[in-house]
C-alpha positions as a Markdown table, in Angstrom:
| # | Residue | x | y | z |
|---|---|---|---|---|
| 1 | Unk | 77.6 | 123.9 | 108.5 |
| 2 | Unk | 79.7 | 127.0 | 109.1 |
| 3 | Unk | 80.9 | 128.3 | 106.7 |
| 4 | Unk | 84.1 | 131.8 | 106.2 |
| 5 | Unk | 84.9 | 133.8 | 103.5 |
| 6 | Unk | 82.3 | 133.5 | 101.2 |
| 7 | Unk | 82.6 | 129.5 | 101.6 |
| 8 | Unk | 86.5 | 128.9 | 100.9 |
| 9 | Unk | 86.7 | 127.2 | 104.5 |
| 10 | Unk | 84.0 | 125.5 | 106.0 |
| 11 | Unk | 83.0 | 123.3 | 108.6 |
| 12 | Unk | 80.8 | 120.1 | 108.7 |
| 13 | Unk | 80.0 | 118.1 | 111.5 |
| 14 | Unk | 78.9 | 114.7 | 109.8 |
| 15 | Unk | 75.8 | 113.4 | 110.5 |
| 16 | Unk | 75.5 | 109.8 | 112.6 |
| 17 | Unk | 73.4 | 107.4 | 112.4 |
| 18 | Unk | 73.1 | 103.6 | 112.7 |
| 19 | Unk | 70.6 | 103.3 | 109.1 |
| 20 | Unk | 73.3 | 103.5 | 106.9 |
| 21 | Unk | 71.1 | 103.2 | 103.7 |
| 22 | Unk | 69.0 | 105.9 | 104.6 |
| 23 | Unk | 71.3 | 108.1 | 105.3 |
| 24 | Unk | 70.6 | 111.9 | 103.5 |
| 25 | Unk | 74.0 | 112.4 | 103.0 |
| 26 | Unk | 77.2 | 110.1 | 101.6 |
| 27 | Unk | 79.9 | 111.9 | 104.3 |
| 28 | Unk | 78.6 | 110.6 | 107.4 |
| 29 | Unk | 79.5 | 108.7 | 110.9 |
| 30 | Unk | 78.1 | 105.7 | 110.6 |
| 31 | Unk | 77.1 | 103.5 | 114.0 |
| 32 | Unk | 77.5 | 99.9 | 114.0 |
| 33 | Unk | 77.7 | 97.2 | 117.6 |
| 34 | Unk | 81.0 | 96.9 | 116.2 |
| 35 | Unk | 82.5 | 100.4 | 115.7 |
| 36 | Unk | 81.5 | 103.3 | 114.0 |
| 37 | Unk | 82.9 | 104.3 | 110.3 |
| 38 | Unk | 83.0 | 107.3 | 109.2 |
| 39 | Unk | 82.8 | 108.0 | 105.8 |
| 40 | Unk | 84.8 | 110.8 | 104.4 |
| 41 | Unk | 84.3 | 110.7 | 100.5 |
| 42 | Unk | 81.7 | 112.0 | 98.6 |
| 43 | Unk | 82.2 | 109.8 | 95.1 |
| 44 | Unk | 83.7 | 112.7 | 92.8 |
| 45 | Unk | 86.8 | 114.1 | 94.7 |
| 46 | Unk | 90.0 | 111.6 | 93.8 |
| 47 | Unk | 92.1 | 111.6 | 97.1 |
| 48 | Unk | 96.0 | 111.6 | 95.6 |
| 49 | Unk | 97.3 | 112.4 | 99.3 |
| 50 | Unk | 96.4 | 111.1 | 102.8 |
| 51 | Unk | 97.8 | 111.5 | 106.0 |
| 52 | Unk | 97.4 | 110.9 | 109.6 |
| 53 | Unk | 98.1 | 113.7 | 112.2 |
| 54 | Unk | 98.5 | 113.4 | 115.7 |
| 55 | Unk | 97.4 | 115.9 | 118.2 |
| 56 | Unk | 99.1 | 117.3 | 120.9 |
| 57 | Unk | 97.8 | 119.3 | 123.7 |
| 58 | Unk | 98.8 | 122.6 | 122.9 |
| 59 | Unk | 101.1 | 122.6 | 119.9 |
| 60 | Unk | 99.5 | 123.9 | 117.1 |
| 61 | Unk | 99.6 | 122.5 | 113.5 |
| 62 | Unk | 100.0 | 124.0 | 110.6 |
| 63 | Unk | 100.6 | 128.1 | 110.6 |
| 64 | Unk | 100.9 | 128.1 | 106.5 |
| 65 | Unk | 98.9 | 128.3 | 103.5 |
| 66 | Unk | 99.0 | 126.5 | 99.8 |
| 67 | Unk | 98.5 | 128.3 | 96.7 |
| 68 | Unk | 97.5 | 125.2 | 94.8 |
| 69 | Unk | 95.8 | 122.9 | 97.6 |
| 70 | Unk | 92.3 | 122.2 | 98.5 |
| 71 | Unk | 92.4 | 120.4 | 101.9 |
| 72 | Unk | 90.7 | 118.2 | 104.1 |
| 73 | Unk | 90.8 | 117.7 | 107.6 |
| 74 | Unk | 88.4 | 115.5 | 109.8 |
| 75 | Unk | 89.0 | 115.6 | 113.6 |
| 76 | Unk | 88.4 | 111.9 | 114.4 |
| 77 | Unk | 89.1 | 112.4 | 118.3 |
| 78 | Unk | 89.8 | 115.8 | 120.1 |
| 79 | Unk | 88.8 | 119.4 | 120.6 |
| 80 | Unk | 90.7 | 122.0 | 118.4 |
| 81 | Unk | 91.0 | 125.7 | 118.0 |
| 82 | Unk | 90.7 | 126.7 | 114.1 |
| 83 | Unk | 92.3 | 129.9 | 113.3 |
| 84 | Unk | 92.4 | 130.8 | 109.6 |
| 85 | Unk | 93.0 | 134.2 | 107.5 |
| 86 | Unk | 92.2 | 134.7 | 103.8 |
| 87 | Unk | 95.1 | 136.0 | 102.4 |
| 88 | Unk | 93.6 | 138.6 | 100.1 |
| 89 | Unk | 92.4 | 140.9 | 102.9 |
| 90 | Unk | 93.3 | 140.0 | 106.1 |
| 91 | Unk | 89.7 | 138.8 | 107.3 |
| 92 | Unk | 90.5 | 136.6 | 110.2 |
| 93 | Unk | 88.0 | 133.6 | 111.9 |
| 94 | Unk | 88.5 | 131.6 | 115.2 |
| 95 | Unk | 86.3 | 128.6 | 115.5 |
| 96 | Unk | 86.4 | 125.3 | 117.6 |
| 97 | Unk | 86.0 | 121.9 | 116.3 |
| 98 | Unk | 85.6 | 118.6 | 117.8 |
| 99 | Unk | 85.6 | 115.0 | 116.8 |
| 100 | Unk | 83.0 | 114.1 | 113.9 |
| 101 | Unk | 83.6 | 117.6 | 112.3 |
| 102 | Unk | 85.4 | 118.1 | 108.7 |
| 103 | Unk | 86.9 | 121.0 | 107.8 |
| 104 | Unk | 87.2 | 122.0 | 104.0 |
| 105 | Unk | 90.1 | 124.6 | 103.2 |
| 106 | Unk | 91.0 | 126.3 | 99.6 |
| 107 | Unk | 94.0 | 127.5 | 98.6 |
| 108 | Unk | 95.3 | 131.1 | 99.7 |
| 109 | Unk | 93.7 | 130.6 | 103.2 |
| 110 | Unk | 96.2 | 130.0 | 106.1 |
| 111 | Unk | 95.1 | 127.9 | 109.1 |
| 112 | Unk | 96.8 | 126.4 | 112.0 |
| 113 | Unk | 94.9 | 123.6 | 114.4 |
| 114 | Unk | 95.5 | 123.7 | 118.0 |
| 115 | Unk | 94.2 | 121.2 | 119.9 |
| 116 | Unk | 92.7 | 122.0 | 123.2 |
| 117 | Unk | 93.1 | 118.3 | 124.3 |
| 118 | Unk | 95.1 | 115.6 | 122.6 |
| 119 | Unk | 93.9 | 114.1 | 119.7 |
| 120 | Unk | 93.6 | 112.3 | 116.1 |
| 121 | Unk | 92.7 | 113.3 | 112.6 |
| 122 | Unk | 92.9 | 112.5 | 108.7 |
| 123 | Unk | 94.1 | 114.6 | 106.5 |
| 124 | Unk | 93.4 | 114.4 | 102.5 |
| 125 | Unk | 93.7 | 116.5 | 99.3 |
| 126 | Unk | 93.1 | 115.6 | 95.5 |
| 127 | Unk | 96.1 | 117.1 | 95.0 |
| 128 | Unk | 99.6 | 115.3 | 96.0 |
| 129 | Unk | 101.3 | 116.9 | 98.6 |
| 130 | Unk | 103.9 | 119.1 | 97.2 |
| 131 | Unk | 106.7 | 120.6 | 99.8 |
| 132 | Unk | 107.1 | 123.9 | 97.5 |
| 133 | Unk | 103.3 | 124.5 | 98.1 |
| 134 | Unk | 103.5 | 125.0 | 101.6 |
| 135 | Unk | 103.9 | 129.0 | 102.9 |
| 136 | Unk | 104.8 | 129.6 | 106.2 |
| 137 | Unk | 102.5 | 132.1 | 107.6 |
| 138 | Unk | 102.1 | 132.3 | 111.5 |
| 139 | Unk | 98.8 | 133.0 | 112.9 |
C-alpha cells in the first residue's frame, strides 16, 4: 500500500486470487473461469453514493476537493496519473495507478485522475454526493 500525508490518501492494489475463502483480506479481486469480481467493501463503510466514470485518454478528472467527503475510487481498467495536494500546506504527490488498485481520499485533499490510456472505474463515498461540496481547485 502507498500511502500520502500521514495516510489521508492511499493506495491499494487488491489482492487476486482464485481461493476466495481463504482470502487474508475482504477487498480483493477475486478469479473465477467465469470472470473475476472484485470486491470493494469491507463490511463497516455504508456506500450512500456510487458512480461509474469513464476514462478518456488524456482528460483529466476531477481538479477539486470536498470538505466533507471521503472518497473511493477503484480503477477497474486503465493506467492513470494521480496528482493530489493537501490543502493545509501545499505538500503535493504524483503517483500512477493501474487497474486492480483503489484509491482512498479524505476530505481537504484535492486530486484529479488522468488517464494515460482509456479506461473504467467506480466511484463510492458513505456520504451522498452533495454539488455544494465540490471545490474547484486545478492541479
Amino acid at each position: 500500500m502507498n500511502s500520502f500525508f500521514d495516510g489521508k490518501l492511499w493506495i491499494k492494489s487488491l489482492i487476486v486470487t482464485d481461493q476466495p475463502a481463504a482470502r487474508t483480506e475482504v477487498r480483493a479481486r477475486l478469479q473465477f473461469p467465469n470472470g473475476e469480481l472484485a470486491v470493494l467493501g469491507d463490511g463497516e463503510n455504508v456506500v450512500r453514493h456510487l458512480s461509474y466514470v469513464e476514462l478518456k485518454q488524456g482528460m483529466g478528472r476531477g481538479n477539486h476537493f470536498h470538505k466533507l467527503r471521503h472518497e473511493y475510487f477503484y480503477l477497474i481498467t486503465g493506467e492513470v496519473d494521480v496528482i493530489a495536494e493537501q490543502l493545509s500546506n501545499k505538500e503535493r504527490a504524483n503517483t500512477v495507478i493501474r487497474g486492480g488498485d483503489l484509491v482512498f481520499i479524505n476530505p481537504e485533499i484535492a486530486h484529479v485522475f488522468i488517464p494515460r490510456v482509456a479506461g473504467h472505474a467506480i466511484e463510492y463515498a458513505a456520504e451522498q454526493f452533495d454539488p455544494g461540496d465540490v471545490y474547484r481547485y486545478p492541479l
